[in-house]
C-alpha positions in Angstrom: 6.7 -2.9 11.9 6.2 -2.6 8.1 8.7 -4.1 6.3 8.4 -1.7 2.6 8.6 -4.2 -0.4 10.1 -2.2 -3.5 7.9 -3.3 -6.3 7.9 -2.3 -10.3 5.1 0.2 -11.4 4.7 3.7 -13.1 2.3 4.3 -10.2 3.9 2.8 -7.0 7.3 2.8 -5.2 7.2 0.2 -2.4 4.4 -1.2 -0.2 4.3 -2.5 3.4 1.6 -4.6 5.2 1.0 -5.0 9.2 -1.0 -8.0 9.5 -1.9 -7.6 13.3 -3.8 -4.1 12.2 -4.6 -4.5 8.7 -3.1 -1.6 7.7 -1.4 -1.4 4.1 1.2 1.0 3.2 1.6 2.6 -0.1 4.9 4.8 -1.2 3.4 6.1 -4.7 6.7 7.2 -7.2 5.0 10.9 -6.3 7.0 10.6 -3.2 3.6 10.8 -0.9 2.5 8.0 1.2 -0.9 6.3 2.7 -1.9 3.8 4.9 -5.1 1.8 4.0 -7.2 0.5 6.8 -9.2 -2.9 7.0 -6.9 -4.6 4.4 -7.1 -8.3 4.0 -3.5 -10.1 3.8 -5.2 -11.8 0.4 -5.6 -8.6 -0.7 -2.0 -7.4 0.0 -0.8 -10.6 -1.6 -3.0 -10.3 -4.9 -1.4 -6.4 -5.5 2.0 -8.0 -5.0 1.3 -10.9 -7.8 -0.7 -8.4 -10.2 0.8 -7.8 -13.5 -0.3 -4.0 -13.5 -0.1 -3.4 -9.5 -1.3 0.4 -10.7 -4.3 -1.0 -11.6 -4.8 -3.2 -8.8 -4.9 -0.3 -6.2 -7.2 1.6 -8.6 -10.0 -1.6 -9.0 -9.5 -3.3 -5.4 -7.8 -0.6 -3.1 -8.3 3.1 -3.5 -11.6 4.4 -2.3 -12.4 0.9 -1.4 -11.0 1.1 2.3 -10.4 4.2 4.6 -7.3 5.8 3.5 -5.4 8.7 5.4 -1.8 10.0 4.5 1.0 9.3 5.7 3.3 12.3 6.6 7.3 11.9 6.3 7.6 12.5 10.0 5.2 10.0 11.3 6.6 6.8 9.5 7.3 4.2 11.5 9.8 1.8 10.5 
């Protein structure tokens, strides 16, 4: 199970990571929510260090791996 990490940004609310799948979970401050498949741990661990973590997803995440949303229903926590 994902544990979310609450983390400051204009863009993002909390993240979560399952290492066993890969799969990284992002709560954007718009209230919707995606998973990210294929993820790298190292990856998961530089957008928690980065200074602008907005950014980060923009350069090294988004449209870089298979995303799909996440609906409010289907959380799994």
């Amino acid at each position: 199970m994902k544990q979310l990490i609450t983390v400051e940004s204009s863009m993002i609310h909390a993240v979560g990571y399952e290492s066993k799948t890969q799969v990284l979970e992002v709560v954007f401050n718009s209230g919707r929510t995606y998973c990210y498949e294929g993820v790298p741990r190292k990856v998961y661990k530089e957008l928690l260090a980065a200074e602008s973590k907005g950014r980060y997803m923009r350069d090294a995440i988004i449209d870089v791996y298979p995303d799909y949303p996440l609906s409010r229903g289907r959380r799994r926590s």
